[in-house]
C-alpha positions as CSV (number, residue, x, y, z in Angstrom):
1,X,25.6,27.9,-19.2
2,X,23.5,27.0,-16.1
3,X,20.3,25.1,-16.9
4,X,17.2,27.1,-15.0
5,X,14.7,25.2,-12.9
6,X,11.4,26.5,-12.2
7,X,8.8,25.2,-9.6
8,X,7.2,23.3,-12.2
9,X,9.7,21.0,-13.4
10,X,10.2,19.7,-10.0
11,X,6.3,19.3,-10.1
12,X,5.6,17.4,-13.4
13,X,8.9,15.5,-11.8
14,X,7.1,14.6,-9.2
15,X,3.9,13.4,-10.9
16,X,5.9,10.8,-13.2
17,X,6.9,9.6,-10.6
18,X,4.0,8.8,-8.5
19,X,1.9,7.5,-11.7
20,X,4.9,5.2,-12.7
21,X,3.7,3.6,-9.8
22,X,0.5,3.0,-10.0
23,X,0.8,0.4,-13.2
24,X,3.3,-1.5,-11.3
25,X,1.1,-1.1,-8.0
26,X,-2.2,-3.2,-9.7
27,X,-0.4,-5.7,-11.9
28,X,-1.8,-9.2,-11.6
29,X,-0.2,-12.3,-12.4
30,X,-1.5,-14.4,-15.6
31,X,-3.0,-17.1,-12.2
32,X,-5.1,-14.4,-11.3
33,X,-6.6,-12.9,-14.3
34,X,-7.6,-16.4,-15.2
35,X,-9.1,-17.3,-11.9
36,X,-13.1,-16.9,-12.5
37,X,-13.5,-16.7,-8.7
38,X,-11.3,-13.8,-7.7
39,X,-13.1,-11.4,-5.3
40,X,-13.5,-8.8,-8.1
41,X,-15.4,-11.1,-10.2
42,X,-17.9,-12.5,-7.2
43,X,-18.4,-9.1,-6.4
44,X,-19.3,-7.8,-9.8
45,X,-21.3,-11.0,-10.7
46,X,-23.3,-10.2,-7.5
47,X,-23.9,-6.6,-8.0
48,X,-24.7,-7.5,-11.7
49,X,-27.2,-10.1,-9.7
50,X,-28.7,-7.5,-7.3
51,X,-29.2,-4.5,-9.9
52,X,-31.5,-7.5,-12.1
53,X,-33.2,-8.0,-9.4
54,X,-34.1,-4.2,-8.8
55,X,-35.1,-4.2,-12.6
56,X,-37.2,-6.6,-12.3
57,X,-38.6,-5.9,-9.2
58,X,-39.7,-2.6,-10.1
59,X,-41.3,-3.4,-13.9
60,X,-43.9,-5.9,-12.0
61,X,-45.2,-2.9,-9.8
């Protein structure tokens, strides 16, 4: 008995694939999640920094 194949299956094959990936893709090393200076930190303490700033900016006017 032959096992049928649609479209479908090769799709959904396809897509676990390419998101098995994407975990391995981003994984940081225990050196860099405790680093309190990575780029991703300054950035978002910054932003954090700027969007205060704003707020407080525009409750004085």
């Amino acid at each position: 008995m032959a096992t049928m194949t649609s479209t479908t299956d090769f799709d959904n094959a396809e897509i676990t694939q390419q998101y098995s990936r994407i975990n391995t893709r981003f994984e940081l090393s225990d050196e860099e999640l405790d680093n309190d200076n990575s780029s991703a930190r300054l950035f978002e303490r910054s932003r954090i920094k700027a969007l205060a700033a704003v707020h407080i900016y525009t409750k004085h006017f």
